[in-house]
C-alpha positions as CSV (number, residue, x, y, z in Angstrom):
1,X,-7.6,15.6,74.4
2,X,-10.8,14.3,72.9
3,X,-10.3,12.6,69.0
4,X,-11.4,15.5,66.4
5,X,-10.1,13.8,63.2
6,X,-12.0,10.2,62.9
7,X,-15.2,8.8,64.2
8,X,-15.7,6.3,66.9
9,X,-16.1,3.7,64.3
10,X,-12.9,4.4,62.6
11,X,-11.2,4.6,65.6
12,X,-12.5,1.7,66.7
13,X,-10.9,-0.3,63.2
14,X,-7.4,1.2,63.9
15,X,-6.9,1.3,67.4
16,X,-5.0,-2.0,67.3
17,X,-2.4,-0.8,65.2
18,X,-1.8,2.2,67.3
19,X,0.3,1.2,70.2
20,X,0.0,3.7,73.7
21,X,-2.1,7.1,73.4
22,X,-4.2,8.1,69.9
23,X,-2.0,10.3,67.8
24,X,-4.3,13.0,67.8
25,X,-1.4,15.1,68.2
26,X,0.1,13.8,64.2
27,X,-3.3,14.4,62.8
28,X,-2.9,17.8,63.9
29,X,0.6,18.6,62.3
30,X,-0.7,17.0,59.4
31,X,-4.0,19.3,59.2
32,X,-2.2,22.2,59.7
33,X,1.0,21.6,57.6
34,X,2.5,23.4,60.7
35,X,6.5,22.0,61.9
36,X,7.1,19.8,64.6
37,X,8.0,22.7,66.9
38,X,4.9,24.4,66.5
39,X,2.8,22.0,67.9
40,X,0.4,22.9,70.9
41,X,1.4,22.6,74.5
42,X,-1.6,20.4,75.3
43,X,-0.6,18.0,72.9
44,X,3.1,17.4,75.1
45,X,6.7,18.2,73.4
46,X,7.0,18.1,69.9
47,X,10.0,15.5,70.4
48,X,8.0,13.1,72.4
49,X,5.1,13.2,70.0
50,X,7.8,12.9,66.5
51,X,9.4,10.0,67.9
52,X,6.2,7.0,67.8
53,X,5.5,9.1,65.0
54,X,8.6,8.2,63.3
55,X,8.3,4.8,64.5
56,X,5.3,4.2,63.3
57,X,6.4,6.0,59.7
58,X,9.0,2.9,59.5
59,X,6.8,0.3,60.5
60,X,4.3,1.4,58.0
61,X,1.5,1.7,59.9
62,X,0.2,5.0,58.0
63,X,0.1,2.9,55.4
64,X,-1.7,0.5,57.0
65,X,-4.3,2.7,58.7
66,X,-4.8,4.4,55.7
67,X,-6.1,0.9,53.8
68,X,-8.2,0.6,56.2
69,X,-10.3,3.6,56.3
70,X,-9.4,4.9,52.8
71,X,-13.1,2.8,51.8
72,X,-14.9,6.0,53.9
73,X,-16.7,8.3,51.7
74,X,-14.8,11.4,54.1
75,X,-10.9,10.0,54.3
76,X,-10.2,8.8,50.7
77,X,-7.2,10.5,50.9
78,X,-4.5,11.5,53.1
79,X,-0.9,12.4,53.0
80,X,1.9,12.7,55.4
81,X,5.1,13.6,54.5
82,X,7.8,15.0,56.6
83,X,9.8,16.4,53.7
84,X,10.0,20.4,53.0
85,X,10.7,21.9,49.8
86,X,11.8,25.4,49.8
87,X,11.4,27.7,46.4
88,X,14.2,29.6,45.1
């Protein structure tokens, strides 16, 4: 699956951090807001993708990645969070 989400050039500044495949596939879930579940076949199982995900959550590396490219005019912000809050 081609990258959607960054540029070649901001790939190119984080790629190191990101061990294995580009998580194209977290970028997604993160666009959409949409649960792990509902993620799209092409993108594999929704457990396989979670897991470096999570990994990487307790490494830091969002963090991380986020420093880096938070300097670009079109990604000066981003959030992840796993959490849901439900509304009585």
């Amino acid at each position: 699956m081609p990258r959607t989400v960054l540029r070649d050039d901001q790939w190119e500044r984080v790629k190191n951090l990101l061990p294995g495949k580009f998580p194209e596939d977290v970028l997604w879930i993160n666009r959409t807001g949409a649960p792990w579940r509902d993620l799209p076949k092409e993108f594999g199982l929704w457990n396989s993708v979670y897991k470096p995900y999570n990994r990487w959550s307790n490494k830091c590396l969002w963090n991380d990645i986020f420093l880096i490219l938070s300097g670009d005019t079109d990604f000066e912000s981003i959030m992840i969070d796993g959490i849901i809050v439900r509304v009585r």
